[in-house]
N, C-alpha and C positions, 0 to 999 in steps of 0.2 A: 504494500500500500504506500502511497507517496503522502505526501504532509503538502496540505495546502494550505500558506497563512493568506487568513481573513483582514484586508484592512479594516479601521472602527469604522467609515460609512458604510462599508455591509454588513458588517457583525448581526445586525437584526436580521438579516436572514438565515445567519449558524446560530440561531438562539445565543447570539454573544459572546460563542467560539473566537478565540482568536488564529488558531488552528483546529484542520480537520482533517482526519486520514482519508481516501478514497479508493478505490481502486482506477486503475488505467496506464498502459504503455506509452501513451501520446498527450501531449498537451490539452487535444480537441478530448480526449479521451477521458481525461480527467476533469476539465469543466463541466461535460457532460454526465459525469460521474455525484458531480459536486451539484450540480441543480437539481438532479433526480435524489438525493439524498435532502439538499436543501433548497426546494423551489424557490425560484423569484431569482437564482444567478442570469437564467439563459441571458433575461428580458434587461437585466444591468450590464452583463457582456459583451453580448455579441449583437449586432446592427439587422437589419431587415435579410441581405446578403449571406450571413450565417458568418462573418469575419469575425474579428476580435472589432469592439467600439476603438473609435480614433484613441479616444483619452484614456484608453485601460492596456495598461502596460503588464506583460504577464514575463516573468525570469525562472529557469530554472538552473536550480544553482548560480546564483547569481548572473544567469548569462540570459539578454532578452530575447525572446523566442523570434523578435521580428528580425533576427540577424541570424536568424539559424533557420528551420524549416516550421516556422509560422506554428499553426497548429497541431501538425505534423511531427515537433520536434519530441526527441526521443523521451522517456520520464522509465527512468529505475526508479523499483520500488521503494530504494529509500533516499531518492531525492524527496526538493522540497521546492514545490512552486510556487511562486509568490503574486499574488497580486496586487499590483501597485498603480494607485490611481493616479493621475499626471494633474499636476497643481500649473492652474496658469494664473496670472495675476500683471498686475503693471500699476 
């Protein structure tokens, strides 16, 4: 199972988890994993398209999946994917 940390704007969807194990090989694999365990991720993630949203940054092992193979990219079971949401400001 891989460890996914919950940033605190989603946490009300893990009942407040800040991490969560899931099962899944692939990145798409494991967000998919994560809303069917904790509904309401798809609809915060991923865009009408089925992408990852612009503003949600998702790493495993600290490496960002959009430099490697998107949703696709590889997840051992005891990696830890992270989602991190992009802060924009001025």
């Amino acid at each position: 199972m891989a460890t996914v940390r919950i940033p605190t704007q989603l946490r009300t969807l893990s009942g407040g988890a800040a991490e969560v194990s899931v099962d899944g090989s692939t990145v798409g694999e494991v967000l998919k994993a994560l809303d069917a365990a904790y509904p309401g991720f798809q609809a915060r993630l991923f865009d009408d398209a089925g992408g990852l949203r612009r503003f949600v940054n998702v790493f495993v092992a600290d490496e960002d999946v959009r430099f490697s193979d998107g949703l696709g990219t590889a997840v051992e079971p005891s990696q830890t994917v992270s989602i991190i949401p992009a802060v924009a400001g001025g």
